[in-house]
Every structure is written in structure tokens, then in C-alpha cells.
C-alpha positions in Angstrom: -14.8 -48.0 51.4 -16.8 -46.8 48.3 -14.9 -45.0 45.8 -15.7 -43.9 42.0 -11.8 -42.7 40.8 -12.3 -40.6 37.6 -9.4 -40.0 35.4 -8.6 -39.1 31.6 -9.2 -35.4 31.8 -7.4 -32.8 30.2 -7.2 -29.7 28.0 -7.8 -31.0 24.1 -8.2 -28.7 21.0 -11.6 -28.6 19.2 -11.9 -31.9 17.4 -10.2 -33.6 19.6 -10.4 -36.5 21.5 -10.6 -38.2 25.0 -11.2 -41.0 27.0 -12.6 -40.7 30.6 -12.2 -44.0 32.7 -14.3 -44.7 36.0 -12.7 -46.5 38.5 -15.3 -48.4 41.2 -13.8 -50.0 44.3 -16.0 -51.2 47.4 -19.0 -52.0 45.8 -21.0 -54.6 43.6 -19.7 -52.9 40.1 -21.8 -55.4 38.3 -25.0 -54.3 39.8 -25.0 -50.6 39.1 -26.1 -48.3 36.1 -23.4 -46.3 35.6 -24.2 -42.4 34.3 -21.2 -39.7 33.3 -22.8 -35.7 34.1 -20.7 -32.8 33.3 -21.3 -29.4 35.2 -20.3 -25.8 34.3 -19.8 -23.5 37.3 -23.0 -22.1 38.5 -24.9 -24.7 36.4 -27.2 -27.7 37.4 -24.8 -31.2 36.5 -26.5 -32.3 33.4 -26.6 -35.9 32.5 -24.3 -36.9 28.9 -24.8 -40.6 29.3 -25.6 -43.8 31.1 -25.4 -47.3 30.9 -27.1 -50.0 32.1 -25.4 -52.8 34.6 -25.5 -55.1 31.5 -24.2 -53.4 29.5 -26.9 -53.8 27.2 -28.4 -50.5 26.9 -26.9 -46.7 26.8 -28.5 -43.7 26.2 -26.8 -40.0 25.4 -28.1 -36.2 25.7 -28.6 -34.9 22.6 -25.7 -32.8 22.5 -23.6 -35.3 22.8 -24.9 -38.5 20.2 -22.8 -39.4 17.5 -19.6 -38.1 19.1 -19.5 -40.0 22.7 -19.9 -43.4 23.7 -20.4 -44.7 27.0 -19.1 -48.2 28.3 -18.1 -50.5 30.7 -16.0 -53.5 31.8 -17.2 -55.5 34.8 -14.3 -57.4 35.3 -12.6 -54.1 35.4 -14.7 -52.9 37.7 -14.7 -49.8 35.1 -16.7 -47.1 32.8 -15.3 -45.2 30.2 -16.5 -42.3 28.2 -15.0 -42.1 24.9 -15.4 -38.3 23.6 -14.4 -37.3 20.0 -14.8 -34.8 17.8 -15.1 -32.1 21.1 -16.4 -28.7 21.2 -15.9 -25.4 23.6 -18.7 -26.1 24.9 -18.6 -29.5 25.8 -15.7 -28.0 28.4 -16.9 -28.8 32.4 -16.3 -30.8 35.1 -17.4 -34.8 33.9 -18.4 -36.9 37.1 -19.3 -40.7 37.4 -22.3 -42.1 38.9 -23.1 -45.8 40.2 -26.7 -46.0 40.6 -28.4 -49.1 42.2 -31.5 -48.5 40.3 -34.1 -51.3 42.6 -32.6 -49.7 45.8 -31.9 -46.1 44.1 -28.6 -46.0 46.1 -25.8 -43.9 44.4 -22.2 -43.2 44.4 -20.6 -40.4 42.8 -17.1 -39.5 42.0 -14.9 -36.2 42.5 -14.9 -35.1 38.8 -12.3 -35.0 36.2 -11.9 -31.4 34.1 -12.4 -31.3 30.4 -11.2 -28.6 28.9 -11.8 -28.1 25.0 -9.6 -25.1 23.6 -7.2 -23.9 20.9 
């Protein structure tokens, strides 16, 4: 059975920190990109950052560089999302995404909450 298992979410104050962790189980870990989106209610999910299966390569919205880093662990079978210096309006529900990029075959997970408040 596939399953992404987000934890690490929480209620932080403004320059803050936290560190989201990814959890894959029934699946080839090693051969996906893995991607974090965040979504506000009644908003599109918005991508914040991927990786690729290697490891070798990220990339990060713009509102985001500087302050998160995406990585991984294959022998962990694990992505993480290391957040710091947060904002109010970095606050939204932060899914994972395994993405088989030759075969575009995906797997999500059920979303962790972020909330960034004083």
C-alpha cells in the first residue's frame, strides 16, 4: 500500500522554525522527485519546493528561498522541509508529493498544518 505520512507541523511564532518530515512506504522512494505544496483554504496548492530522486538538484518558490531547504534520505525512505525564519503568511496546509517523473505517476500525502502566529 502507497503511503506519503507527513509530520512536523505545528503552531510556531514569527521567526520561528520547523522541520516537516515525509514518510514514503510502498514504493520505490529512490526513484521519485519528491515536491512539498502548501494550500490556503480556497486557494490553488502552490508548489514551495522539490527535489530531485538524486538528490542532486532542488529548486524553491520565490517566497520561500533563503529561509527553506528541501531534502531527502533514501535509506530513510524520507523528505524533509526545513523552514526557518517563518512568516504569517507562510501559515497553510504543507503536503508531500512523490512524482515518478518518466512515468508522471504521483503520490500525495494528507497534509500537515503550519501555523505561524504570536
Amino acid at each position: 500500500q502507497v503511503q506519503l505520512v507527513e509530520s512536523g507541523g505545528g503552531l510556531v511564532q514569527p521567526g520561528g522554525s520547523l522541520r516537516l518530515s515525509c514518510v514514503a512506504s510502498g514504493f520505490t522512494f529512490r526513484n521519485y522527485e519528491m515536491s512539498w505544496y502548501r494550500q490556503l483554504p480556497g486557494k490553488e496548492r502552490e508548489l514551495v519546493a522539490a527535489i530531485t530522486s538524486s538528490g542532486g538538484n532542488t529548486n524553491y518558490a520565490d517566497s520561500v528561498k533563503g529561509r527553506f531547504t528541501v531534502s531527502r534520505d533514501n535509506a530513510k525512505n524520507t523528505a524533509y522541509l526545513q523552514m526557518t525564519s517563518l512568516k504569517p503568511e507562510d501559515t497553510a496546509v504543507y503536503y508531500c508529493k512523490a512524482r515518478w517523473v518518466s512515468i508522471n505517476l504521483e503520490h500525495w500525502g494528507q497534509g500537515t498544518q503550519v501555523t505561524v502566529s504570536s
